[in-house]
Each structure stands twice: as C-alpha cells, then as structure tokens.
N, CA and C atoms as an extended XYZ file, in Angstrom:
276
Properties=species:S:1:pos:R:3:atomname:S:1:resname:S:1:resid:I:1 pbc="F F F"
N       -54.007      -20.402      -74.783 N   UNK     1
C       -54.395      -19.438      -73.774 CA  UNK     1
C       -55.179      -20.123      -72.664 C   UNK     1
N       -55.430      -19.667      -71.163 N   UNK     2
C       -56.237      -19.575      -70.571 CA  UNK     2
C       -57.472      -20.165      -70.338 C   UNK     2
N       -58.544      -20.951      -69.994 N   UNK     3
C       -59.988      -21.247      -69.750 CA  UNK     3
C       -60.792      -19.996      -69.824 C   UNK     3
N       -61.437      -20.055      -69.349 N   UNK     4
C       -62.392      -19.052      -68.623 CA  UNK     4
C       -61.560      -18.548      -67.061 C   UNK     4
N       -62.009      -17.524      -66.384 N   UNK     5
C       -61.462      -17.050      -65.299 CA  UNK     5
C       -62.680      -17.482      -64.097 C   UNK     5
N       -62.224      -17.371      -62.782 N   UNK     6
C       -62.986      -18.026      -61.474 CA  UNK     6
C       -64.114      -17.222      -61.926 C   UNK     6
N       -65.366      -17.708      -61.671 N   UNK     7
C       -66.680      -17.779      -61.916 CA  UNK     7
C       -66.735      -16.226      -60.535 C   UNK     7
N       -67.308      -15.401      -61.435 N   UNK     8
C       -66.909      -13.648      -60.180 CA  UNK     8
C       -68.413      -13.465      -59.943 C   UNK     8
N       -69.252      -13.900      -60.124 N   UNK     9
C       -70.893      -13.562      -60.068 CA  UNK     9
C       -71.062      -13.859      -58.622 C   UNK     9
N       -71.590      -12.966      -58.104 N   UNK    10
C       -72.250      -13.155      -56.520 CA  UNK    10
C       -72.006      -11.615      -55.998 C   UNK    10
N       -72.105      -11.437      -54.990 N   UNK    11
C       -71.640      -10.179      -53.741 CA  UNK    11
C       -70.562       -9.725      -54.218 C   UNK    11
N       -70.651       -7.939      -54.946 N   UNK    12
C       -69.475       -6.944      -55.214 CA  UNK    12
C       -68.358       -7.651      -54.584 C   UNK    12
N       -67.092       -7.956      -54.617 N   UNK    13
C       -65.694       -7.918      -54.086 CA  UNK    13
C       -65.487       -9.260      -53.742 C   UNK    13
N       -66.103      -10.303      -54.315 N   UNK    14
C       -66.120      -11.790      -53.882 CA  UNK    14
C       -65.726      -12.328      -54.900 C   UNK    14
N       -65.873      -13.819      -54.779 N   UNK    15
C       -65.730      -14.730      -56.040 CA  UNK    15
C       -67.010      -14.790      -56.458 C   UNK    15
N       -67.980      -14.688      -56.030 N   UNK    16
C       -69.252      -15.040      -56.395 CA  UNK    16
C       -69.721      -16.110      -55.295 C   UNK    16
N       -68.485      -16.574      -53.867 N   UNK    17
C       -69.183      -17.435      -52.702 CA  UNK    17
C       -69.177      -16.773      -51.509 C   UNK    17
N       -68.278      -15.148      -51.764 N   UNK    18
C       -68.280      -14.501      -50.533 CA  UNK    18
C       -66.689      -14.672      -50.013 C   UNK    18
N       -66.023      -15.247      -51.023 N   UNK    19
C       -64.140      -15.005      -50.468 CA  UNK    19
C       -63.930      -14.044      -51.442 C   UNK    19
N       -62.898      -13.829      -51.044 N   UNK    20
C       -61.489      -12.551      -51.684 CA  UNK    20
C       -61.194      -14.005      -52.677 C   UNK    20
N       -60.355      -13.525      -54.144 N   UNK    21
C       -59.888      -14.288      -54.363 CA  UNK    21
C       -57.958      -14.336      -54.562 C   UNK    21
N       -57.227      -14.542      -54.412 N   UNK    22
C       -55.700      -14.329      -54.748 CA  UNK    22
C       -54.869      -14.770      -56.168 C   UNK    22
N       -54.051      -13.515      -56.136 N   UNK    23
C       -53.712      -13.324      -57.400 CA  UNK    23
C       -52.281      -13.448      -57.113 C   UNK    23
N       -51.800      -14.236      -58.102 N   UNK    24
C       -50.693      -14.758      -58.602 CA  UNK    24
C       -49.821      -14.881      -59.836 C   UNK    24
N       -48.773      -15.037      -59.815 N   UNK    25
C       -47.731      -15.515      -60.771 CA  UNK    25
C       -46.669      -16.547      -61.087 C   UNK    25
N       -46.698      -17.355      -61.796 N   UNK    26
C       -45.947      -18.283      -61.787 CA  UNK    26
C       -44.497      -17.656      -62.294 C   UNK    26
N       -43.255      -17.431      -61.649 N   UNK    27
C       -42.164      -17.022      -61.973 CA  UNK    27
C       -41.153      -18.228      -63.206 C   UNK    27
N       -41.454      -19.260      -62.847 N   UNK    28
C       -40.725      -19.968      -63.937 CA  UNK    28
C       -41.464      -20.089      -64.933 C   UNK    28
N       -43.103      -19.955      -65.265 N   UNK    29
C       -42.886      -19.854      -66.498 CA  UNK    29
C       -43.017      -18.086      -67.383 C   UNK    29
N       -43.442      -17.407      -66.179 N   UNK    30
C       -43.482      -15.870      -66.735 CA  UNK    30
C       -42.013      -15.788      -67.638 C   UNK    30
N       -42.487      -14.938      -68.895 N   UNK    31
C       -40.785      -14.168      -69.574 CA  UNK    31
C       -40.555      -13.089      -69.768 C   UNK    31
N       -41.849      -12.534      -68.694 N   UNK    32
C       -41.262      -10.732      -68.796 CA  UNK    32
C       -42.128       -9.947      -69.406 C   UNK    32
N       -43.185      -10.638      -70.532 N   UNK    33
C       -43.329       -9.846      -71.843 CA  UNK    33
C       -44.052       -8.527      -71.354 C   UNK    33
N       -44.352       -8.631      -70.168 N   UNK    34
C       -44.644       -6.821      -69.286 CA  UNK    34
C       -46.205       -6.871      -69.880 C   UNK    34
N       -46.809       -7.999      -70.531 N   UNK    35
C       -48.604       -7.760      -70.568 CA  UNK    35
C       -49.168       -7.267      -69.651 C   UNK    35
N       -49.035       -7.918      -68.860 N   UNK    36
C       -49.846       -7.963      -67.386 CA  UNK    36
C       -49.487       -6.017      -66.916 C   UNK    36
N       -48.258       -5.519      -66.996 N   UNK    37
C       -47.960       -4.497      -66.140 CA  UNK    37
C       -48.735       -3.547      -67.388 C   UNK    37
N       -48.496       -3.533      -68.627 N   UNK    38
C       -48.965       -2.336      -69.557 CA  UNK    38
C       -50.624       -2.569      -69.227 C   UNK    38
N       -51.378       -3.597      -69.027 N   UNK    39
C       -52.789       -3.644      -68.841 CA  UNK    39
C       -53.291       -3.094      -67.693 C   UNK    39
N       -52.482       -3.722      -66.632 N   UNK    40
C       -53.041       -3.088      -65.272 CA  UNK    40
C       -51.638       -3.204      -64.171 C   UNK    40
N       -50.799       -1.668      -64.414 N   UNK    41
C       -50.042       -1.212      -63.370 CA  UNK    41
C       -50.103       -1.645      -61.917 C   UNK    41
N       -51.625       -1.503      -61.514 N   UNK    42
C       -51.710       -0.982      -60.337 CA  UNK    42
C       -51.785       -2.705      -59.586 C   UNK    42
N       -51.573       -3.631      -60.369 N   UNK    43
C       -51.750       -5.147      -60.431 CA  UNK    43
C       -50.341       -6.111      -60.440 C   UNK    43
N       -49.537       -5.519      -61.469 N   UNK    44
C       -48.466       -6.071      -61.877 CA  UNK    44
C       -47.582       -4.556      -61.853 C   UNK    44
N       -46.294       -5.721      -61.946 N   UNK    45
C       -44.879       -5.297      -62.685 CA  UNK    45
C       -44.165       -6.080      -62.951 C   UNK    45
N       -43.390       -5.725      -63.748 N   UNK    46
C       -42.068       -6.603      -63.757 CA  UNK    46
C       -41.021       -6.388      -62.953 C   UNK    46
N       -40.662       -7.255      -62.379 N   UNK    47
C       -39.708       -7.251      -61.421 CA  UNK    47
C       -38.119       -7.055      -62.131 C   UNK    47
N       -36.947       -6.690      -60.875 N   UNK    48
C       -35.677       -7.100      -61.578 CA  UNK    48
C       -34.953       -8.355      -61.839 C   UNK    48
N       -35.676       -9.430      -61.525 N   UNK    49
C       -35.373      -10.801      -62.125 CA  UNK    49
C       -35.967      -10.893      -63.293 C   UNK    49
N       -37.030      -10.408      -63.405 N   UNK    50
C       -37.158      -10.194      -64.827 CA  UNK    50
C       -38.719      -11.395      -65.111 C   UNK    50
N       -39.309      -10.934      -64.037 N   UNK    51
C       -41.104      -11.963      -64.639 CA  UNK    51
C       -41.784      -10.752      -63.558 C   UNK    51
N       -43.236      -11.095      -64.236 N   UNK    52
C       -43.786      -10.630      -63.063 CA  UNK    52
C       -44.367      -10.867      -61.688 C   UNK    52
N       -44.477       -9.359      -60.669 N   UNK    53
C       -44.946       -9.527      -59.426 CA  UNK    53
C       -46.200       -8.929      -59.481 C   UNK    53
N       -46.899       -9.694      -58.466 N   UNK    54
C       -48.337       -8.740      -58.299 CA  UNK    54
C       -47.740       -7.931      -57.146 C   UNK    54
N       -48.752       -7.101      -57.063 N   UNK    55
C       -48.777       -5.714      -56.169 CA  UNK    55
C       -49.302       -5.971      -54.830 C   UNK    55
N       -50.911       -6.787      -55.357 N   UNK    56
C       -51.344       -7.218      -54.218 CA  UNK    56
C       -52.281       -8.743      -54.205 C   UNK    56
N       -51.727       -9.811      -53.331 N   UNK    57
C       -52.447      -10.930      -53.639 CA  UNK    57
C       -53.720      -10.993      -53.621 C   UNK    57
N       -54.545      -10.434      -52.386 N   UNK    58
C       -55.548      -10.652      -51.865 CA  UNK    58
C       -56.669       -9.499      -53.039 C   UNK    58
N       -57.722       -9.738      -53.839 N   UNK    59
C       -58.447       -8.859      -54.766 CA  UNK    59
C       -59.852       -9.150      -53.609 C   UNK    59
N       -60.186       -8.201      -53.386 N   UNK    60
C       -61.989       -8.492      -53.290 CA  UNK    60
C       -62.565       -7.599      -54.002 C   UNK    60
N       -62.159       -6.065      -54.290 N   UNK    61
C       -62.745       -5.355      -55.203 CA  UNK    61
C       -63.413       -6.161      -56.076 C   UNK    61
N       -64.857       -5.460      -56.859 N   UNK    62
C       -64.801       -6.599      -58.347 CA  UNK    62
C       -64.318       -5.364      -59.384 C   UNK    62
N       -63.534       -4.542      -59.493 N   UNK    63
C       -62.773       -3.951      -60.662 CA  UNK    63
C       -61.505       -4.586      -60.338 C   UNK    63
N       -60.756       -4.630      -59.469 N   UNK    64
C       -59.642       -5.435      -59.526 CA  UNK    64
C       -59.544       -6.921      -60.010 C   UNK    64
N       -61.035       -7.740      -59.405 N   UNK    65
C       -61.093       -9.303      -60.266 CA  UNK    65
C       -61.438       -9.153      -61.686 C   UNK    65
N       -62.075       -8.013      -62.016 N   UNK    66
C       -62.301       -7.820      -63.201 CA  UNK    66
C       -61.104       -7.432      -64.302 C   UNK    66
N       -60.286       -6.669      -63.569 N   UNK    67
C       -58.944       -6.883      -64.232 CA  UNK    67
C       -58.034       -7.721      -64.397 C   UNK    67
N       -58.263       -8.328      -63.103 N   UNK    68
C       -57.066       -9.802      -63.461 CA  UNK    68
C       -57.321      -10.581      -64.139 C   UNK    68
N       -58.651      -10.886      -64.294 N   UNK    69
C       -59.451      -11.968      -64.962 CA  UNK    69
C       -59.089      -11.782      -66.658 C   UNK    69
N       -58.893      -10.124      -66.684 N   UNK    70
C       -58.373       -9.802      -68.492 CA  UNK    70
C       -57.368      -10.235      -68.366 C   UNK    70
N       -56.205       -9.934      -67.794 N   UNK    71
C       -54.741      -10.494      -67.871 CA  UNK    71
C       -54.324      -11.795      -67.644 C   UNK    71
N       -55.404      -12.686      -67.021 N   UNK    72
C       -55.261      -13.854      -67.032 CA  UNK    72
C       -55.109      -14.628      -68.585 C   UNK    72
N       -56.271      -14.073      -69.037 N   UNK    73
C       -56.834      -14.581      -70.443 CA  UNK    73
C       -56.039      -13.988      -71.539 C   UNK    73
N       -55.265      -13.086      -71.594 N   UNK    74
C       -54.295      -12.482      -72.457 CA  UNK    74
C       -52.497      -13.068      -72.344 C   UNK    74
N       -52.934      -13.571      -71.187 N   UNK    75
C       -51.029      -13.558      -70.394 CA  UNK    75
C       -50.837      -14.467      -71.865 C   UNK    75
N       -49.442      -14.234      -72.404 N   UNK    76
C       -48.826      -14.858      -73.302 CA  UNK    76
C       -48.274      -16.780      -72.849 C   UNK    76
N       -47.952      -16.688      -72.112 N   UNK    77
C       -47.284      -17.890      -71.038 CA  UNK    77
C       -47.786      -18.028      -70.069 C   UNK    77
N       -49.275      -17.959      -70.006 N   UNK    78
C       -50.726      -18.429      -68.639 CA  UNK    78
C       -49.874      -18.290      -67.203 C   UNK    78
N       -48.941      -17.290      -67.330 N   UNK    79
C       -48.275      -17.271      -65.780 CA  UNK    79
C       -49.370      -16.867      -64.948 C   UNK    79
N       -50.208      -16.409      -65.157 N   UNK    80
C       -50.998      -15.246      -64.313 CA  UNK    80
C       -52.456      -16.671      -63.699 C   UNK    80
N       -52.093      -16.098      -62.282 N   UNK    81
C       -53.167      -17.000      -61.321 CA  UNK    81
C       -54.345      -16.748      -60.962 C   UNK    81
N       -55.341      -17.099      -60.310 N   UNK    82
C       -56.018      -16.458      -60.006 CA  UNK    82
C       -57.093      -17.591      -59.251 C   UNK    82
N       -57.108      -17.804      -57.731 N   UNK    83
C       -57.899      -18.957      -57.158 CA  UNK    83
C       -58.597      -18.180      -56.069 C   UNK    83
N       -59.529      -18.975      -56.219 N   UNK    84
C       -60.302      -19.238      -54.719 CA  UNK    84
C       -59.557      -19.158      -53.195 C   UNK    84
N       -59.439      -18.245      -52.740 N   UNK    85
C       -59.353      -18.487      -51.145 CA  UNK    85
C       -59.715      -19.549      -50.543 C   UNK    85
N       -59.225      -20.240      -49.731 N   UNK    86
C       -59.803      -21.163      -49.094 CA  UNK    86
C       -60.580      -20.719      -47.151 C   UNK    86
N       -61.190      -21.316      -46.778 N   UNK    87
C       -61.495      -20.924      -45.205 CA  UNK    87
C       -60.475      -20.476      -44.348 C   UNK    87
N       -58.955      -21.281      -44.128 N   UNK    88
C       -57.862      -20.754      -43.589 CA  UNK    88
C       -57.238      -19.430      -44.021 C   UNK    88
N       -57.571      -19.111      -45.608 N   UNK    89
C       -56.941      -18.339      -45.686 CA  UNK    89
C       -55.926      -18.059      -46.374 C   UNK    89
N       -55.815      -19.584      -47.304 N   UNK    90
C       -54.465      -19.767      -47.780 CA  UNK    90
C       -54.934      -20.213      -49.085 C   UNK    90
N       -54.301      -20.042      -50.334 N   UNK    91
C       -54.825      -20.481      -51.369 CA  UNK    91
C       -54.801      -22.082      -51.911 C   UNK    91
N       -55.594      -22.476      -53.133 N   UNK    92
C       -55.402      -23.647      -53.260 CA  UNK    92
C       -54.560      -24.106      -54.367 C   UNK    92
C-alpha cells in the first residue's frame, strides 16, 4: 500500500503551505476495482475504459483532501495521486 498522504496541516483548503493540491490517477496501473468511486463518488468513477477518473483535479477543500488522502491509502494498485501544486500551476 501507499506511504503516508501529502502532509494537509496548515490553512483549511491547502496542503498545509497554502496550495490546492491535485488529484490524480494513474490509468495503466488502475484495474477498475471501483474503491475509489464506492468511497467517495463525488471524487472518482470509473470510467468506460474501465480505470478510474477523478471528477475534479484541483482539491483545496480540506474534506475533499481528507478524502482523497483515504483512497489514496486504500487504492488496491496505489493508482490514486495526490501532489503538491507547484507556483505555475502545474503539478509535479
């Protein structure tokens, strides 16, 4: 499984440095098993290729990092992302 998830302590809706952080999926190694969508709908689905999509990249809420951060740590096949924003804007 998983590490620990991005360090979320700091200012409601941040990482804990004051960015959004973005949420992701790795499609080649996702296999569908629909964790991610039965935990948090409003986050995931499974797509019709058959892995999952997020809904929405960009999280600053902290109930939304707080959810991904579970599905990170549960995902069966660590598809599930979850980084730091960078200053541009673009992830790392």
């Amino acid at each position: 499984m998983s590490g620990p998830g991005p360090d979320v302590s700091g200012p409601p809706g941040t990482d804990g440095r004051g960015g959004p952080l973005l949420l992701s999926t790795g499609a080649t190694v996702c296999t569908g098993a629909g964790t991610c969508e039965a935990m948090h709908p409003e986050l995931f689905r499974v797509g019709p290729e058959g892995h999952a999509v997020v809904s929405r990249t960009e999280l600053t809420g902290p109930q939304d990092i707080e959810a991904a951060t579970g599905v990170l740590d549960v995902c069966p096949t660590e598809a599930v992302r979850l980084a730091r924003a960078d200053a541009s804007g673009s992830g790392r």
